[in-house]
C-alpha positions in Angstrom: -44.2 -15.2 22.5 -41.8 -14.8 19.1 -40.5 -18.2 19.4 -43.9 -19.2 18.9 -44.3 -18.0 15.3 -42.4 -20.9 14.6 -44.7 -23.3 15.9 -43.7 -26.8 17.0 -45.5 -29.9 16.6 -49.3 -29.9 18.3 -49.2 -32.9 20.6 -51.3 -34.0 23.4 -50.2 -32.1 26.5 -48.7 -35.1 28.7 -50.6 -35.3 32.0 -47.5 -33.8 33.7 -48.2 -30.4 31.9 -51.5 -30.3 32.5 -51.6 -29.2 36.2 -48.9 -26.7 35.0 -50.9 -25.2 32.0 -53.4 -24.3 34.6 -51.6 -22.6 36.9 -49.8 -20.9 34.2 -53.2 -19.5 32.8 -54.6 -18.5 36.4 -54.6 -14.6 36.9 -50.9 -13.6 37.8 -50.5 -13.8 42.2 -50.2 -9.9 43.4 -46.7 -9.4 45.2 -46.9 -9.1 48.7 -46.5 -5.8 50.0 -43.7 -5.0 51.9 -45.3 -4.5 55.2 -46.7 -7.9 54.7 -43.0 -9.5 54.7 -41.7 -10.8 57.8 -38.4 -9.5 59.5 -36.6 -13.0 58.7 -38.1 -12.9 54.9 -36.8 -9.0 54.6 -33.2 -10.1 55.7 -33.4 -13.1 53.2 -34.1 -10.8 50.5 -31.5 -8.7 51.6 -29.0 -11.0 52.1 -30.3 -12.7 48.4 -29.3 -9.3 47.3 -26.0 -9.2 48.7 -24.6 -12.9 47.5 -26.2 -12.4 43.9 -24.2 -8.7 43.4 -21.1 -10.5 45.3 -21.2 -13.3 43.0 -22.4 -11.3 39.7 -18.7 -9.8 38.9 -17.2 -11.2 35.7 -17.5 -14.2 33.8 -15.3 -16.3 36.2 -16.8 -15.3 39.1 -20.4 -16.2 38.1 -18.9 -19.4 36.1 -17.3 -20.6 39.5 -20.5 -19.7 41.7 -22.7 -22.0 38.9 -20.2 -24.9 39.9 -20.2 -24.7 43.7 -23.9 -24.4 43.5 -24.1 -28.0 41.6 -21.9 -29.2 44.0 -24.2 -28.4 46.9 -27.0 -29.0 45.2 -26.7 -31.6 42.1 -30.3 -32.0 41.6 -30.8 -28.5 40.6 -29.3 -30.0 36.8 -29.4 -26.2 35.3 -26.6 -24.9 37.5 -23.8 -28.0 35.7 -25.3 -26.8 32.3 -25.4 -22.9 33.4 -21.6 -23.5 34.5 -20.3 -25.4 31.5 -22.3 -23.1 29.1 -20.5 -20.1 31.1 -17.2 -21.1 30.4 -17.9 -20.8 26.9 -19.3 -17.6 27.1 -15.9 -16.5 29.1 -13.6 -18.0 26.2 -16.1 -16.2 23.6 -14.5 -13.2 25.7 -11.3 -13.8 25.5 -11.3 -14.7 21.4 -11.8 -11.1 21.1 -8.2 -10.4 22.2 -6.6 -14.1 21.0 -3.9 -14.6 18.0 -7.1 -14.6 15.4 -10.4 -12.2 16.3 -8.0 -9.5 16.6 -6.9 -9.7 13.3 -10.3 -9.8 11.9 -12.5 -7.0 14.1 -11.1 -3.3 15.4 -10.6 -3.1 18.5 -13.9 -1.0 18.7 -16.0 -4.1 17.4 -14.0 -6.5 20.0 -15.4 -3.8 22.6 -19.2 -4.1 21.5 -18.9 -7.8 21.2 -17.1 -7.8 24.6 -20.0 -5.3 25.6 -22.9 -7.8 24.4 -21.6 -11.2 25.8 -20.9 -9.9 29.2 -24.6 -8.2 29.3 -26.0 -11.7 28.7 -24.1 -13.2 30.8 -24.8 -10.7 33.5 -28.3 -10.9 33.2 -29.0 -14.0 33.2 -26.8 -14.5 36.0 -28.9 -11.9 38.1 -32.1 -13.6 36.9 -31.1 -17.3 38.1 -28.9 -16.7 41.3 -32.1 -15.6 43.3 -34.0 -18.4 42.4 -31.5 -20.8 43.3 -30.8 -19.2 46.7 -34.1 -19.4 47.4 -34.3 -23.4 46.5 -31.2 -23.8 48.7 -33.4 -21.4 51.8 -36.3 -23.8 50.8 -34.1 -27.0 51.5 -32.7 -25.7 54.8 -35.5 -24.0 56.3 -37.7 -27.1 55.0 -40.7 -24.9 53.9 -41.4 -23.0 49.9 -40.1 -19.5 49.8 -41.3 -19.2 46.1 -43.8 -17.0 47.3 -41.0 -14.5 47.7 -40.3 -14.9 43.8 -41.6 -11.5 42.7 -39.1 -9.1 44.9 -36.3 -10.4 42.2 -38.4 -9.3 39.3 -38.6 -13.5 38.6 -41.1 -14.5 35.7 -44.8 -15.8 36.6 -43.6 -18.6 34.5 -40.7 -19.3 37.2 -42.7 -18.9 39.8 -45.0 -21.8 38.4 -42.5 -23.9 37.8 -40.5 -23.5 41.3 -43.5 -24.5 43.3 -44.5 -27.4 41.0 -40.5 -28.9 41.4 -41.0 -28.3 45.0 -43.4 -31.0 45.6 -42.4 -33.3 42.1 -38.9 -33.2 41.8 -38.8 -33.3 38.3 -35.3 -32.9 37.0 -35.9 -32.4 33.8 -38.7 -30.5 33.3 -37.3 -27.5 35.8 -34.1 -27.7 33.7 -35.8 -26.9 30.4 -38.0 -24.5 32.4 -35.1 -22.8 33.1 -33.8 -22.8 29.7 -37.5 -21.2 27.8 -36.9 -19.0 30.8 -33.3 -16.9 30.5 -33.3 -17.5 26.8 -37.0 -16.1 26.8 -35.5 -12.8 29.5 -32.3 -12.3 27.5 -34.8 -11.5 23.9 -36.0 -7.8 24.3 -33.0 -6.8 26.7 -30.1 -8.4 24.7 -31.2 -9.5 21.4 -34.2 -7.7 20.4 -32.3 -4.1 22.0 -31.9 -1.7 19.4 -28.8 -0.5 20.7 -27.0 -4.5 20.1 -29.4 -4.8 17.0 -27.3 -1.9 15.7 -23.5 -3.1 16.9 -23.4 -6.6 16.6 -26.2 -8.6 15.2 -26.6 -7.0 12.3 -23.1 -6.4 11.5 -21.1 -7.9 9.1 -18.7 -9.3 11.5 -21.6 -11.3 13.6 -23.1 -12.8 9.8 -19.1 -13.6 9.1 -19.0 -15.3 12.9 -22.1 -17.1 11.6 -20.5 -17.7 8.7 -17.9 -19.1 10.4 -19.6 -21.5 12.6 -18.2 -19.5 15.7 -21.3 -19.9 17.7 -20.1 -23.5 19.2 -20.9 -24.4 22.5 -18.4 -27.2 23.6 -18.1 -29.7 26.6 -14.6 -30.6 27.3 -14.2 -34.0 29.2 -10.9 -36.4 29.6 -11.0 -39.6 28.2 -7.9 -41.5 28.3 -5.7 -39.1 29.9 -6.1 -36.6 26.4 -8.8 -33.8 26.8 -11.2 -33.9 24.0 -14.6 -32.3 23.2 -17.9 -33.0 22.4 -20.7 -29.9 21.3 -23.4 -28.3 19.7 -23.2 -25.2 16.8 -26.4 -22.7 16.8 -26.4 -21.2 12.9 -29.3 -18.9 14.2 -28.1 -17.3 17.3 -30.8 -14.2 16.9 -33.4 -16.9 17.1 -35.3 -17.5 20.3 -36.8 -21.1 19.2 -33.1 -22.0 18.2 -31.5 -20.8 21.5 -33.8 -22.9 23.1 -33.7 -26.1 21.2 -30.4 -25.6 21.1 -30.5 -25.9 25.4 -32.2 -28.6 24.9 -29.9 -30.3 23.1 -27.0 -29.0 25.5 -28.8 -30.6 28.4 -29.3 -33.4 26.8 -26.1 -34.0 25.6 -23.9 -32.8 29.2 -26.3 -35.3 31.3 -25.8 -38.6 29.1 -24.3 -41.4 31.1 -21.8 -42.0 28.7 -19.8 -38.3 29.7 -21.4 -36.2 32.6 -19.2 -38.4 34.6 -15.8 -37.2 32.7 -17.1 -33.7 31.9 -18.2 -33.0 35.6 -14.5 -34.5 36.9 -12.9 -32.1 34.1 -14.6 -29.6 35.2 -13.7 -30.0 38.9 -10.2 -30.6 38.4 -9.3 -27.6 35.7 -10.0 -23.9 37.4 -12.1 -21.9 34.9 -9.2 -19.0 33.7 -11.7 -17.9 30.6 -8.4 -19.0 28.0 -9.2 -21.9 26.2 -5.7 -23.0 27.3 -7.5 -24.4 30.2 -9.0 -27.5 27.8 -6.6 -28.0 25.1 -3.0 -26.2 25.8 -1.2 -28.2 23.6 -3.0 -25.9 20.6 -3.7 -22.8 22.6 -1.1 -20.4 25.4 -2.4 -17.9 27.8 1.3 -16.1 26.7 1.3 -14.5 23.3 4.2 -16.3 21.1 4.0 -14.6 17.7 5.9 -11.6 17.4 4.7 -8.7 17.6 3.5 -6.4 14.2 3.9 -9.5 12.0 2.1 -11.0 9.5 -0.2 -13.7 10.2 1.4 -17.5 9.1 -0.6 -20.5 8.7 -0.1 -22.7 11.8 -3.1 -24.7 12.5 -4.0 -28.3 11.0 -6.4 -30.9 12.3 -6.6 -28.6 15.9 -2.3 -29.3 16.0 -0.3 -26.6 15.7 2.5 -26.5 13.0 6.2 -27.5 13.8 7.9 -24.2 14.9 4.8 -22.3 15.0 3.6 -20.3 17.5 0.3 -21.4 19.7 -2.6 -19.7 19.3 -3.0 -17.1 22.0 -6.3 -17.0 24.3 -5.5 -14.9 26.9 -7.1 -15.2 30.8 -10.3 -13.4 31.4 -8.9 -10.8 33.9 -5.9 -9.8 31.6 -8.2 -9.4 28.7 -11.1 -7.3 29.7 -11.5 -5.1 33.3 -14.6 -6.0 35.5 -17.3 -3.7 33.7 -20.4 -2.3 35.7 -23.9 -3.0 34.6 -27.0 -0.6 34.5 -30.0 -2.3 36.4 -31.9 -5.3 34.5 -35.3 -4.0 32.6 -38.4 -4.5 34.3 -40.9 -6.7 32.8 -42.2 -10.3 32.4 -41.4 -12.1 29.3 -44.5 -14.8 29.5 -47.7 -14.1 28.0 -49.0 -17.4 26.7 -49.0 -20.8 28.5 -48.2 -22.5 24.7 -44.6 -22.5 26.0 -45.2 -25.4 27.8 -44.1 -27.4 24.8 -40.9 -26.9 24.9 -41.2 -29.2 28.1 -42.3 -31.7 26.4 -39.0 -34.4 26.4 -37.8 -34.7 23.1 -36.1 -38.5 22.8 -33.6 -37.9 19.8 -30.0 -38.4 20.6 -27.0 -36.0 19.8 -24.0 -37.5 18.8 -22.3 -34.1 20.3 -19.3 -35.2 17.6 -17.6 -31.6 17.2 -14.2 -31.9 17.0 -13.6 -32.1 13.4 -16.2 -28.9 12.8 -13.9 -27.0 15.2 -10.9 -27.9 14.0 -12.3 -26.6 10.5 -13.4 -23.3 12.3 -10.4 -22.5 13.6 -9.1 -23.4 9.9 -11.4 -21.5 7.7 -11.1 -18.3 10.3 -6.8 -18.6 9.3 -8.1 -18.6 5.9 -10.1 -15.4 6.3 -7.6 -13.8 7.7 -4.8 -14.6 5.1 -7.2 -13.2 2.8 -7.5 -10.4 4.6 -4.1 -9.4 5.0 -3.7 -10.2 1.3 -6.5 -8.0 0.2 -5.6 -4.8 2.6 -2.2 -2.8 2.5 0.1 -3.5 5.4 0.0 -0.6 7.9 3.3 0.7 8.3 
């Protein structure tokens, strides 16, 4: 596994891991044939089908169906993180067409980074759903249907995991399960394809997001009657081992006492509309202000807009980009070596989450770019 080169600390496998890191290096179960599936398990597969693709439209619709599924199930801790990190990826969306992206990338390079977000979030969205229907089939019908793992193209590593929550429950360890698990799917069909390679990550624009500190994932809660946020930054979004630390550190941070309360009542009370008007609207509008063909003015300090300045504008998902249809997911399993299993292992530093000060700043220093910008190149008349 790449994330591997980068090895982490050799510890003792805790005794938890130890029945899983022998089921992991058993030889991989054969599917079951379809003539071996029972009539009820052909129309749960079918009907598996039907809810995932219903569900698996945009960026909203697969950020509401993560939500309802943690409200049905709140055990299942992935779906709250899946959900929150979801509405990030959906206002990542909508940036391309705000008050400032547009002003930095052509509207060709808003399409390709338009293009490579919603893949990812597609994917992984086609990857989890079936595995969590099938818990929820499990739960009902009060007997494991993990067996049925393989007609979704799920990871031997999943399948592991499933049956080994089944009889343990453990919270935690299927959460960062699930984590090693769609970062690990997303590598060779989003990161490592040559056709994003090309476009986005090795562009100048994704180094100058980098550069930026756009890659923040943040968790807005109310505290006080005022919205305000708490979050991670990843400086090394191409990195496997960082996208998954960096879950890690998500999880941890969304499930501490002292804010999943707030954050999950936040995120109950305010519809996901993909503008980040939805968390803070006294800095952001889903109606554009500024007037049109001018030159950019300076109007942001400390995350407050400037007196008489327009807000910035983050416009709602379905006005920004039209649904856009996906070719079927790549084949193939991403695990090959059971060494993964250390990323289970609980890690017991705290975040501080603090991140309103670093996003105030990145919304500062991306004004600052394009000031420079508009400095440096002619005016188009």
């Amino acid at each position: 596994m790449s994330c591997l080169k980068k090895k982490i600390a050799s510890q003792t496998i805790p005794p938890e891991l130890i029945a899983i890191k022998k089921e992991l290096m058993k030889k991989r179960r054969p599917k079951i044939q379809e003539n071996q599936l029972s009539e009820g398990e052909h129309h749960l597969i079918e009907y598996i089908r039907h809810e995932t693709k219903k569900r698996n439209v945009n960026n909203v619709t697969r950020t509401n169906a993560y939500l309802a599924y943690y409200q049905r199930f709140p055990e299942i801790h992935w779906a709250f993180l899946g959900h929150m990190v979801s509405r990030n990826g959906g206002w990542n969306m909508t940036d391309l067409k705000g008050s400032l992206l547009t002003r930095i990338l052509s509207s060709e390079e808003q399409k390709e980074f338009f293009s490579f977000l919603e893949r990812g979030n597609w994917l992984i969205f086609q990857d989890i759903y079936p595995q969590l229907l099938l818990y929820e089939e499990s739960i009902k019908r009060n007997t494991n249907l993990f067996h049925l793992l393989p007609w979704f193209h799920v990871s031997f590593f999943m399948s592991v995991i499933w049956n080994y929550f089944y009889r343990k429950r453990d919270r935690y360890l299927l959460t960062t399960a699930l984590i090693i698990n769609e970062q690990s799917y997303l590598e060779k069909r989003v990161i490592q394809n040559p056709y994003y390679q090309s476009t986005v990550l090795e562009t100048l624009q994704f180094k100058l997001q980098e550069f930026l500190d756009l890659n923040q994932i943040i968790f807005p809660f109310i505290d006080s009657k005022e919205t305000k946020i708490i979050g991670q930054t990843i400086h090394k979004f191409a990195s496997l081992h960082e996208r998954i630390l960096l879950g890690k550190r998500l999880y941890q941070l969304l499930f501490d006492p002292k804010h999943c309360v707030s954050i999950y009542q936040w995120a109950n009370l305010q519809p996901h509309t993909g503008s980040r008007k939805d968390f803070w609207p006294h800095l952001f509008n889903d109606v554009d202000e500024s007037v049109p063909g001018s030159s950019y003015q300076k109007r942001i300090k400390d995350c407050r807009i400037r007196k008489n300045a327009p807000k910035l504008y983050s416009p709602i998902l379905k006005y920004a980009w039209e649904d856009m249809e996906q070719n079927e997911a790549e084949k193939g399993d991403w695990y090959s070596d059971w060494n993964v299993i250390d990323y289970l292992k609980k890690d017991m530093s705290k975040e501080s989450g603090d991140i309103y000060h670093e996003y105030c700043k990145t919304l500062e220093k991306i004004e600052f770019s394009i000031l420079a910008k508009e400095a440096i190149l002619p005016k188009k008349s």
